[in-house]
N, C-alpha and C positions, 0 to 999 in steps of 0.2 A: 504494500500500500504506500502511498505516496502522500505528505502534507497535502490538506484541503488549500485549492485558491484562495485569497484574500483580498483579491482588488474587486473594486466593484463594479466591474465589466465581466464579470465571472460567466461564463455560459450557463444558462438555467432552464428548464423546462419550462414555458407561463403557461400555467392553469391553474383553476379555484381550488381541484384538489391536492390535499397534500396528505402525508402517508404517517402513518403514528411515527416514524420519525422525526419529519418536517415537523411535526406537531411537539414532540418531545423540543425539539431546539426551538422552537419558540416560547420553549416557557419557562423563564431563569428559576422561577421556584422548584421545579422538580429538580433542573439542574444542581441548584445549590443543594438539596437533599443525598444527592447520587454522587456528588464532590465530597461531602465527608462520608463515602461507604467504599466498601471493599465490593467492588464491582466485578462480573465474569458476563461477557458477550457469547451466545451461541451464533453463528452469522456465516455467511457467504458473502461470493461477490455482489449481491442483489440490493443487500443492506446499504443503499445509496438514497440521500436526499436529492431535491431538485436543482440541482446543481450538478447531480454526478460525483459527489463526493462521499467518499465511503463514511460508516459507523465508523471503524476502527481508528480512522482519523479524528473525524469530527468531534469524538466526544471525552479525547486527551486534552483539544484544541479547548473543550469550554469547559476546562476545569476536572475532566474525570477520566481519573486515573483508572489504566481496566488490568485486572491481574491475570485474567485467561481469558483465550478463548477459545472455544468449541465448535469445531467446525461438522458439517453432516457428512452425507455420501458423497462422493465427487470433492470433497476439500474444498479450500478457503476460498481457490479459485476457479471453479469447477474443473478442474485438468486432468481428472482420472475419470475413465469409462466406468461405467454402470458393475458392480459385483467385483472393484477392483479397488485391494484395500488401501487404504491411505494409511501414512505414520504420521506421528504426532505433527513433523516438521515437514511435512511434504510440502514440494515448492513453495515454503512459506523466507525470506531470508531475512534474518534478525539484524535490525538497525544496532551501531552500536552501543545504543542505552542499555546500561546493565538491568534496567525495570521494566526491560520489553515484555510485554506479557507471556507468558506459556502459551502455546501450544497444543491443542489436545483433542486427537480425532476419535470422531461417537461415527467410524466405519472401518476397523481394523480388521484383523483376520477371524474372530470368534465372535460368536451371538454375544457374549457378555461383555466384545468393547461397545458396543450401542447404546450401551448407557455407561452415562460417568459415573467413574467411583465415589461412593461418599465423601469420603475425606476430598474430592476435587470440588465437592460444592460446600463442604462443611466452615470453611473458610472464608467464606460469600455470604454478604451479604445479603446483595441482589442478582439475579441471576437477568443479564436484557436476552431477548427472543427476536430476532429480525432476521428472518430467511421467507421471499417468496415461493408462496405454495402456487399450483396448479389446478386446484380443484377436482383433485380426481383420489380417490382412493389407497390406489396402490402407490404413490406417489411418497418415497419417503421423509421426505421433510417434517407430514404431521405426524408421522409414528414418532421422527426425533425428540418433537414436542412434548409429545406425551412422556414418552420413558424419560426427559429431562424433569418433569412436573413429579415422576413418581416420586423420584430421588430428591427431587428439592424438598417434599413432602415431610422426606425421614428428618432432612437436615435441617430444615427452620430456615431454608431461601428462600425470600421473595422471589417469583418471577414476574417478570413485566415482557410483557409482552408485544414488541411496535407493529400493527396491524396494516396489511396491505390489502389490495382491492384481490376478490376469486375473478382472476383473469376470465374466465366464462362464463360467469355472472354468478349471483348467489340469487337468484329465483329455480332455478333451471334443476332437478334432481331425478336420477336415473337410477337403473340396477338393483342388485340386492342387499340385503344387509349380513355381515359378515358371523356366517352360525359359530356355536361353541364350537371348541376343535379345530377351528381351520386360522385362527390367530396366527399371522405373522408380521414379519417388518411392512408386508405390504399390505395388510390387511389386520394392522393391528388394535383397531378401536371397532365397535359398530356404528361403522358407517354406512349410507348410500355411497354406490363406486362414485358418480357423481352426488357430490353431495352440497354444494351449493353453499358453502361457509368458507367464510374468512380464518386463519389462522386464530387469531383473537377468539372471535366464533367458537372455534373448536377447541382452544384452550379452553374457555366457559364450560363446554360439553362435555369434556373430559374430566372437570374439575366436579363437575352437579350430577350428571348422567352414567359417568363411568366411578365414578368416588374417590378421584386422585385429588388427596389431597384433603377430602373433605373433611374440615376441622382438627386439619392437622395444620405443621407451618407455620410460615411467614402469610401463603395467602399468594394471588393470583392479581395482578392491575395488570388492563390491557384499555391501552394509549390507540385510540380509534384515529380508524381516516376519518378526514375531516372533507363532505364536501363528493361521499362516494353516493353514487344511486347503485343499488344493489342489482337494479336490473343493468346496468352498464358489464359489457364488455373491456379489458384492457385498452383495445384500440380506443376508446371513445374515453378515456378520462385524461387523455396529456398524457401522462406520465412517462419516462423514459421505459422499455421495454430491455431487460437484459437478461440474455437466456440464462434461466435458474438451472440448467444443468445441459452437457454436452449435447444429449440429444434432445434439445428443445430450443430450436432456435427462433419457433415463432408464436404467436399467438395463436395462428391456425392448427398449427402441429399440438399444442395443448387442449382446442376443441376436441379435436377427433384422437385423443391419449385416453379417453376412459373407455373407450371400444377397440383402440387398433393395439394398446398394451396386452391385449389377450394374447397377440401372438407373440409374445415371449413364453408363451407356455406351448410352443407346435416349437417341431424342426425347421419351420420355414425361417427365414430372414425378416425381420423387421424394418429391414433400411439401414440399420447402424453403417456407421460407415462410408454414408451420401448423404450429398446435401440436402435429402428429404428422405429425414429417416419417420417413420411410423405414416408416412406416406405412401413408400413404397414395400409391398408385400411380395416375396418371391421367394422361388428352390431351384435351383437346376433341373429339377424332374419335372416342372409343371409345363402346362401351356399356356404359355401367354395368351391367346386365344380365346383359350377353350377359359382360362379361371376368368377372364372378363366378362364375357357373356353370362358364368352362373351369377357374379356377384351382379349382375346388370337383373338378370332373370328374378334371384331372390332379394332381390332390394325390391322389386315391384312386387312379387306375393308378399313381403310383409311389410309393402306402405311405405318404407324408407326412403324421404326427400331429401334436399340439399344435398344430395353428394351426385359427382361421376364418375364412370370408371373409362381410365386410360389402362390397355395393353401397354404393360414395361420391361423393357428389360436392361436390368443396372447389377454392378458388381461390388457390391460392399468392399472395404475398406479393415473389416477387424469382426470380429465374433463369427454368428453363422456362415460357412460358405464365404469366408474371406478371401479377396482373388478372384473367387470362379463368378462365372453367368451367370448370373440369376433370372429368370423369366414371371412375370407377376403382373401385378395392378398395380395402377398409380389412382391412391384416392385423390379426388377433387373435390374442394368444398365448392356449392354454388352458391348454397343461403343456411348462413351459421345458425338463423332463426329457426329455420325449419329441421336441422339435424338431430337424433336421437344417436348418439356416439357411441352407446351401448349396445343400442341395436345394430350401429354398421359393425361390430365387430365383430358380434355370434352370426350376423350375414357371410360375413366374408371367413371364417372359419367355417362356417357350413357349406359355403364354394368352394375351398379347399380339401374338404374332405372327399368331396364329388367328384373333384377335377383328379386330384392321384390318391386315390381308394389306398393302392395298395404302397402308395411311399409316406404319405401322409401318419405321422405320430406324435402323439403329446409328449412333450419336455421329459425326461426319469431323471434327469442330472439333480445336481444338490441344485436347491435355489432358495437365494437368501437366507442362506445356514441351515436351511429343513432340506431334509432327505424324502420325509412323506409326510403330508398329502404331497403330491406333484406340482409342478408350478403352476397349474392351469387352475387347479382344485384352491392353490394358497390364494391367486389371483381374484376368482370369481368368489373365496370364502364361502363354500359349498361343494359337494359333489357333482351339483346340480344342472349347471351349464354343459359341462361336461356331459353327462351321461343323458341327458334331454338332448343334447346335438346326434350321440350317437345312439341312439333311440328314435331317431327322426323326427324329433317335435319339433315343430316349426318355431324359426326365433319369434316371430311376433308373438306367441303361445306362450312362450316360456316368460317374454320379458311380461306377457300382462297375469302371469301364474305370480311372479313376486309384488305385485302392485298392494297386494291387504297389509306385508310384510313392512314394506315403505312407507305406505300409508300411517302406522302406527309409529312406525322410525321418526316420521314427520313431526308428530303431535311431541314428542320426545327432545327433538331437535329444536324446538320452537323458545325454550324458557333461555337458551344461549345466544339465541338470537340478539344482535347489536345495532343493525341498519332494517330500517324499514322495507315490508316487503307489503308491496301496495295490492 
């Protein structure tokens, strides 16, 4: 990280909203509170105010001193691929100050470095929260949340948490809610896959809903945007966009993450490795042809709008089928409003199992430190999805078989609520 600018020509974002950051630095009294405490930042590169200048800077510059920080999957600055462990110090390089803060990654080689040790928080004060989430499920950032919340819990840290906008809106809610049993990093609270809540949001949710925390502690403050509509999209509030992790380079590629992340639980390619990764879907063994036309064919039996399908063929770069030809689909958004992202993904998994019957197979590799359930089953937190694709249930079936489930999720989810949903 690099000293924050100080002239006041500074380059800046202009728009009315601003982000529980922006919001934090305007206000000298929480400042002067957080200047005499022992402070620890959990953050990424994302943790930027309207200006582009990082947390880790900015909040030395007005008086507070941060003793650690904790960085999620992908490190400080997002530079390691998905399921690829970081060390404490990864490309992080220490200024000469001998009271540079530590260092300390919550994504190392073992299920139990994903949460900090006691003794890392027992220390702290206050514990700040600023990593943009994506609004999807599997997404790890809010599991990091949570299992930080559990631990601050033991230790008597406040967390605070600076709250940003759900890049896909927080109206918008899909999928199912994640059964006993099927708990993982990516599926680790009961959530909707799409579930339409702010970080802050879900800290709430976790804290009331799930019982991290409750009446135990320091306690929970979560530092709202200021200025967000809930039905807004990323694109539509200003704010600077910065992909919160390697394969996320856009706002669109985050729409269509809570359906085209399923295929991380098949053999086929996800995209990693192109410049439109969870866009493009493909194997060596398919046809490009033939899997366009089914996903074309079953987006119309089950109603599925806003999207097209492009015939592709592209060669990743790193993980599945790295090197080789891959032959696939290239998603198309047409109209973000009318997409159900959950439904194109049990689509386009039921096109691929049509198109090579006999090459087509679900994930057995370890994923995300679990050996079983399989990755597809951790994914969808269920047997469900799975075993209704290969049972022939039709996705539109399946997806309105979990609606009573959500339905109740909803009324649940509603007391965390923080922005108005009209």
């Amino acid at each position: 990280m690099t000293a924050p600018l100080t002239s006041p020509l500074t380059w800046q974002y202009h728009t009315l909203m601003r982000t529980g950051l922006d919001v934090l630095l305007d206000d000298p009294a929480r400042l002067a509170r957080l200047a005499g405490a022992r402070v620890g930042v959990a953050c990424n590169h994302t943790a930027i105010d309207l200006a582009c200048d990082h947390l880790v800077d900015l909040l030395p510059s007005r008086g507070v001193a941060l003793k650690r920080i904790f960085t999620p999957e992908h490190g400080l600055h997002a530079t390691a691929q998905d399921m690829i462990h970081v060390d404490d110090e990864h490309h992080y390089t220490r200024s000469a100050d001998r009271a540079a803060p530590e260092i300390v990654s919550l994504y190392g080689k073992t299920a139990a470095s994903l949460r900090p040790l006691p003794e890392q928080l027992a220390d702290l004060d206050v514990l700040i929260f600023d990593i943009q989430d994506i609004g999807s499920r599997y997404y790890t950032y809010q599991a990091t949340l949570g299992y930080m919340m559990e631990v601050a819990a033991e230790t008597g840290t406040q967390v605070m948490v600076l709250d940003r906008p759900n890049p896909i809106d927080g109206i918008t809610m899909e999928g199912n809610i994640v059964q006993s049993g099927f708990e993982s990093f990516v599926s680790a609270y009961p959530l909707a896959v799409r579930h339409g809540m702010t970080m802050g949001e879900m800290a709430r949710f976790f804290r009331d809903d799930c019982r991290i925390g409750a009446g135990v502690g320091a306690g929970l403050e979560v530092i709202p945007c200021d200025g967000w509509d809930a039905r807004q999209r990323f694109d539509a509030t200003g704010l600077p966009w910065v992909f919160p992790s390697p394969n996320m380079p856009m706002v669109e590629t985050a729409l269509i993450y809570p359906g085209m992340c399923l295929i991380e639980g098949t053999n086929l390619s996800e995209g990693r490795g192109t410049t439109r990764p969870f866009h493009l879907v493909g194997a060596p063994f398919l046809d490009a042809g033939r899997l366009t036309a089914l996903c074309r064919d079953g987006a119309l039996d089950a109603g599925l709008e806003g999207v097209a399908f492009r015939a592709a063929t592209f060669e990743p770069r790193f993980q599945k089928f790295a090197g080789q030809v891959c032959n696939g689909v290239e998603i198309m958004v047409t109209n973000a409003d009318a997409l159900e992202a959950f439904l194109l993904g049990l689509v386009v998994l039921e096109a691929a199992m049509r198109a090579a019957p006999a090459h087509f197979k679900w994930r057995t590799e370890t994923y995300e430190f679990v050996d079983n359930p399989i990755a597809i089953d951790l994914l969808c937190g269920s047997t469900e999805a799975r075993v209704g694709l290969m049972s022939k249930i039709a996705p539109r079936t399946l997806i309105s078989s979990w609606m009573p489930q959500r339905l109740a999720w909803e009324q649940r989810r509603a007391a965390a609520l923080i922005y108005p949903r009209g």
